[in-house]
C-alpha positions, -999 to 999 in steps of 0.1 A, spaced: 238 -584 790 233 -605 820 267 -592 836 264 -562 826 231 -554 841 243 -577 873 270 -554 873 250 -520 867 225 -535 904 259 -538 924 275 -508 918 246 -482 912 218 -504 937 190 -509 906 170 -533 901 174 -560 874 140 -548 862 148 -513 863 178 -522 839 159 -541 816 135 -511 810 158 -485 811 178 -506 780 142 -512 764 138 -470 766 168 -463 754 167 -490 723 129 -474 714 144 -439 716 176 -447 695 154 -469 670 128 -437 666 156 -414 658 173 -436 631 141 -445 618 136 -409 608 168 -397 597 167 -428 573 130 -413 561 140 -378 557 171 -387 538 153 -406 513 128 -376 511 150 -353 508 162 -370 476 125 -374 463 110 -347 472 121 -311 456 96 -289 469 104 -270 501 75 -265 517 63 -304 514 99 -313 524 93 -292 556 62 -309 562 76 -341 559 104 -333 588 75 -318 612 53 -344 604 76 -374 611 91 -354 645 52 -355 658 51 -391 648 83 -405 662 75 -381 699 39 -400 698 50 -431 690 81 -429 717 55 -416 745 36 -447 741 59 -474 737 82 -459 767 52 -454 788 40 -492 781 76 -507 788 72 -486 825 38 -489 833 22 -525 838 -15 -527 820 -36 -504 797 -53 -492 830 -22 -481 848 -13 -460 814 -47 -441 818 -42 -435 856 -11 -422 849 -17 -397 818 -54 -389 840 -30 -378 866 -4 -362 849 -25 -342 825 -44 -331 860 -9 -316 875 -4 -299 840 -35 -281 836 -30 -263 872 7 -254 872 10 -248 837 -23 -234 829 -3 -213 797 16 -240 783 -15 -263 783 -32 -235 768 -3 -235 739 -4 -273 734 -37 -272 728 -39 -246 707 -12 -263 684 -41 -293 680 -66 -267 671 -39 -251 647 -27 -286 632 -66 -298 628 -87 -270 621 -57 -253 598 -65 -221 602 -35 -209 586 -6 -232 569 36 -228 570 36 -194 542 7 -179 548 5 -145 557 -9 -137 587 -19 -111 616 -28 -113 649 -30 -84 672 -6 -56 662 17 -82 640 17 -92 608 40 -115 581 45 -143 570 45 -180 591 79 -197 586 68 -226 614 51 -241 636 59 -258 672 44 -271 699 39 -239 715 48 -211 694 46 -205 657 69 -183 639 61 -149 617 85 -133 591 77 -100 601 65 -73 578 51 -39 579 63 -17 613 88 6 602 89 -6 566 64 6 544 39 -12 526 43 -50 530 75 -60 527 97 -74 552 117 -60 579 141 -91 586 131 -100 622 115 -134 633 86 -130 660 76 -158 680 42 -163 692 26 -183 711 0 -209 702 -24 -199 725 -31 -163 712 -53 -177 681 -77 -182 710 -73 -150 730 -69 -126 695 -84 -122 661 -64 -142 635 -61 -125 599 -52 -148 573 -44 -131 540 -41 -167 519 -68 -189 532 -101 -177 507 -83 -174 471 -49 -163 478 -58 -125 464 -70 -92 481 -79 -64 471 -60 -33 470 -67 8 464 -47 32 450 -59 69 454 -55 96 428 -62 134 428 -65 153 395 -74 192 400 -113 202 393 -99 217 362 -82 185 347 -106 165 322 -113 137 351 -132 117 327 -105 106 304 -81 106 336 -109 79 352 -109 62 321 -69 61 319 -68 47 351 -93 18 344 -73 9 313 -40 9 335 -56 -13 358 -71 -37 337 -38 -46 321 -26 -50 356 -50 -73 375 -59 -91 346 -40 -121 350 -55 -123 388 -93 -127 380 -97 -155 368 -77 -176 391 -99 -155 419 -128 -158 407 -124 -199 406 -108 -199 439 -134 -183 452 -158 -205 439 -138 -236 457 -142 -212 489 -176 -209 487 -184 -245 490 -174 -246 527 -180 -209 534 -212 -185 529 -197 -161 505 -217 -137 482 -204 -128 447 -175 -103 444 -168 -80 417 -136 -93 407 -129 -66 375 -108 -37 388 -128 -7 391 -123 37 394 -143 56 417 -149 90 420 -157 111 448 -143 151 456 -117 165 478 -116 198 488 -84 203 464 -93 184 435 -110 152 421 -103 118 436 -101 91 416 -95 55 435 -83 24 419 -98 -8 436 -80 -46 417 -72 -75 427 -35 -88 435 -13 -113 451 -9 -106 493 31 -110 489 26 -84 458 6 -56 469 40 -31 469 54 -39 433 22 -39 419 15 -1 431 49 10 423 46 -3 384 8 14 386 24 46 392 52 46 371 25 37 341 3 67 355 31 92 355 37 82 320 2 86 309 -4 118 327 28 137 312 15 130 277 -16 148 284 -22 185 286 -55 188 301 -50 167 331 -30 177 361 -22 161 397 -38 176 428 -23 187 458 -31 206 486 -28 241 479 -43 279 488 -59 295 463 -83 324 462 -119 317 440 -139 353 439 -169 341 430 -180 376 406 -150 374 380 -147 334 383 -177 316 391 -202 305 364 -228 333 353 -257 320 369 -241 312 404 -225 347 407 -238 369 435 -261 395 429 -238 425 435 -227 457 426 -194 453 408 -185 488 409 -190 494 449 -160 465 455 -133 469 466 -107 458 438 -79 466 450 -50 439 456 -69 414 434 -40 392 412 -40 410 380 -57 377 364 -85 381 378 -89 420 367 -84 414 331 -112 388 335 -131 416 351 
């Protein structure tokens, strides 16, 4: 080592001591990097779940890029004092030329300390939304969903945002409270249908549906509600009615999974269709024209007082004459 490094000050003009550190930087550097392939080989073999797997490879890349900083910094700066100095100084230059990316860096502390969303979440913030497939030191990724593709499923494209927007923008996390929202599905049965056994069709089919999501809901929300002020929320699925100017509306409100929310309306439908076709007195709504004349139609006490004989009949639909 000695003629090598004498070698290395003759030829390229550095110092012994320059050598000595730059071989100290580059055996810290090449120990780090072993170091960690050797621990994310043996978790690799340990460890079968993904998501913990991928938290062990982020995890130990933070730990080795701290741990590098500080020991290559110590082996080129003399003292404790002359470290502070220099990071005072450095993080001074930073914070005027690269206002943005400091801005970023920090908001990847806030993200890794306060967690406001985790890798698999889904998330939105401004105009996207999907699902986060990682996180960097400046930008976290999104599985996109939504955008062209209807409901919320995905549409195959990776958006990369950065870290400091969950400072600038509201961040919506679908995961974080009990891992279940709430979804609505509206139906419209015709003012002639019987809407009362349709409502209660509806509650049935929705029941059977959401019914293995209360109750894991109802405790996470309870675990929730220890660290955030949340009232009580009417976890059964419910029907509500309310009138359209074409017919009655019916809407289904129950509980399921974010990454669900699509598959559980299509099977709601399919069992509505069914249930609907097997009954005769209720029909689906849609808008439509129709003429109402209030005299041959309308209820006895609600018709106008008038003179049936001084109308004018003619071009009526021959229904309504033979109610006449």
């Amino acid at each position: 080592m000695g003629d090598l490094g004498a070698w290395i000050e003759r030829t390229f003009g550095i110092s012994s001591s320059a050598v000595g550190q730059i071989g100290a930087t580059v055996t810290v550097i090449v120990a780090l990097v072993v170091l960690r392939l050797v621990a994310l080989q043996v978790v690799d073999r340990r460890v079968k779940n993904p998501q913990y797997r991928y938290q062990w490879r982020k995890s130990s890349l933070y730990i080795a890029v701290v741990l590098g900083v500080l020991v290559v910094t110590r082996v080129w700066f003399e003292g404790f004092r002359s470290i502070l100095t220099f990071l005072g100084l450095l993080s001074a230059g930073l914070a005027v030329a690269l206002g943005d990316v400091v801005l970023d860096l920090a908001a990847w502390v806030f993200i890794m300390t306060r967690r406001p969303f985790r890798v698999g979440d889904r998330v939105q913030i401004g105009g996207h939304a999907g699902d986060v497939v990682d996180m960097r030191l400046f930008q976290f990724l999104i599985m996109e969903i939504g955008n062209w593709v209807e409901a919320d499923q995905y549409t195959g494209r990776l958006i990369y945002i950065p870290n400091g927007r969950v400072f600038r923008e509201p961040l919506v996390n679908y995961s974080i409270t009990f891992h279940h929202i709430w979804n609505e599905i509206p139906v419209v049965v015709t003012f002639e249908s019987n809407w009362k056994k349709a409502k209660q069709i509806l509650l049935e089919i929705a029941s059977h549906y959401s019914e293995a999501a209360v109750e894991p809901a109802r405790r996470q929300l309870k675990q929730a509600a220890r660290k955030l002020f949340l009232s009580s929320f009417k976890m059964e699925p419910s029907v509500y009615t309310s009138a359209k100017d074409y017919g009655v509306l019916l809407t289904i409100r129950y509980l399921c999974e974010p990454k669900g929310r699509r598959d559980s309306v299509q099977s709601i439908w399919e069992e509505i269709l069914q249930r609907f076709a097997e009954e005769d007195d209720i029909e689906f709504a849609y808008h439509t024209q129709r003429i109402f004349y209030n005299p041959a139609e309308g209820k006895p006490g609600a018709i106008p007082n008038q003179d049936m004989s001084r109308l004018d009949l003619e071009g009526l639909p021959q229904g309504v004459l033979d109610r006449r």
